[in-house]
Each structure stands twice: as C-alpha cells, then as structure tokens.
N, C-alpha and C positions, 0 to 999 in steps of 0.2 A: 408338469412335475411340481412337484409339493419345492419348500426351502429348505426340506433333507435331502431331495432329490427322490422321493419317493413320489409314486402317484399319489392324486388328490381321492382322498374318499370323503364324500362330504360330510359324514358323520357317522360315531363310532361311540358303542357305549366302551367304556377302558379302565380297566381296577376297578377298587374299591376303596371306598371313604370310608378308614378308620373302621372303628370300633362295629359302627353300627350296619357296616357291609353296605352302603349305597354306591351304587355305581357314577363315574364321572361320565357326563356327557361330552364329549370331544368335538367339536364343527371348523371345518374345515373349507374357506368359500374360497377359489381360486381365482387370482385380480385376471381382471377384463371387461371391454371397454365399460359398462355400466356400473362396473364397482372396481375402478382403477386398485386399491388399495385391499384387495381381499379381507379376509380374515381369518384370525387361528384363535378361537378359545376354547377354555373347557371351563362347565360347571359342574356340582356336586346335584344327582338328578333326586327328585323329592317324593315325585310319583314314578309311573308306570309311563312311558311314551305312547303316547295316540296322533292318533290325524287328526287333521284340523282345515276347513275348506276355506269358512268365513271367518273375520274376524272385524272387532271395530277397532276403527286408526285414524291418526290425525297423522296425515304428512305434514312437513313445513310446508308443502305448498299447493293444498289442496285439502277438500273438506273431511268433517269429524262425519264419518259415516262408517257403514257397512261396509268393507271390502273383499273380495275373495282373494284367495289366496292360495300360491301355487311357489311348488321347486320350480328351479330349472337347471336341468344337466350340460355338463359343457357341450353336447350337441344340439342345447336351443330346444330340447324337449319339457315340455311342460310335467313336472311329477308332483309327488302326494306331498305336501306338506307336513311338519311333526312338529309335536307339542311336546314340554314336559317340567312338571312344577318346578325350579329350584329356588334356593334363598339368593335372594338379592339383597345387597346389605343397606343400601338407598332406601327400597321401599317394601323390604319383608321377603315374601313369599311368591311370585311373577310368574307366567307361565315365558321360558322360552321358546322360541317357535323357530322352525330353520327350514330350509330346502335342501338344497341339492349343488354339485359345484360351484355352477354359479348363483347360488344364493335365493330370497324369493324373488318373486314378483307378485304386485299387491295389483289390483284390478278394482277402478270401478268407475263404471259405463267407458270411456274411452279414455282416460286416466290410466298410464299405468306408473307404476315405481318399483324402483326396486331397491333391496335393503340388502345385508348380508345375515340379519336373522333381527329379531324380535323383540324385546322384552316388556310381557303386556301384564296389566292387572289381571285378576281371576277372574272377572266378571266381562271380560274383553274378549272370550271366545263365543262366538253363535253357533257354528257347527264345524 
C-alpha cells in the first residue's frame, strides 16, 4: 500500500500541464529491500512514452557501458521498461526512464542495479 493507503501503481500518466495540455508523468516505486526508500515523483511528459530495453549508464560502482534494462513488479517479475522526454531544469530536456513497483533493474553481464527510475541524456537510449 501506497502512503495514502492506496495500492501502488507504478505509473500513471495524470492531468494536464496548463495551457499547452501535456500530460504529468506520475512514478510510483514501493521501498523494499533494494530500494529501502521508494519513491513518488511526478514530471511534466515532453514526448509520447516508449519502451526502452538498453540504455548507456554509469553506476557509482560499476562501468560507463551498455546496460539492459528491465521493470520489476512487486512479485520479482521482470517487465518492459518506459521512456519519456521531460524538462529537467539541471540539464534541459532528459529522457526519464522507469519500471514498475519495484523500480528498474539495470543488467550488465552479471552486474546487476538497481535504481528507482532514470534520468538520461537524449543520446543515452540504444534501444
């Protein structure tokens, strides 16, 4: 249960941004043990949402490479990943990337991490 006491959905597009009718991205990651601290944000969406498999990433504690990239549902299911441009006021324009309950998990070769969502350059999505 969510911290209204509702279930968790891990993402939800919600209203609209003013004038120009864009929708709010809503993410939603429910804490548990790999992401003690969950998370709840929302941003204002820029594009259309897509999937997204791989992407390049630099963990703290592991290399600037290729990773894939996957949801995972609070039953440990691995699901489709999602993309979606918003403004980031640091560095422009980002794609944010999110999973599912419990958030992503990043892959590469037996490496794995995990995040509660994303926020990449444009050029940081491979497929």
């Amino acid at each position: 249960m969510s911290r209204l006491g509702k279930p968790y959905t891990f993402w939800q597009v919600v209203g609209m941004a003013g004038p120009s009718l864009k929708p709010f991205v809503e993410i939603l990651v429910e804490p548990h043990d790999a992401l003690p601290d969950g998370c709840a944000l929302r941003y204002k969406a820029e594009s259309a949402v897509r999937q997204v498999a791989r992407v390049r990433y630099e963990p703290d504690d592991g290399p600037d490479a290729v990773w894939q990239v996957a949801g995972q549902d609070a039953g440990g299911r691995m699901t489709t990943a999602r993309a979606v441009q918003v403004e980031d006021s640091g560095a422009g324009t980002s794609w944010l990337i999110w999973g599912d309950a419990f958030g992503l998990r990043l892959r590469h070769g037996d490496t794995v991490v995990a995040e509660t969502h994303l926020l990449l350059a444009l050029d940081q999505i491979v497929d």
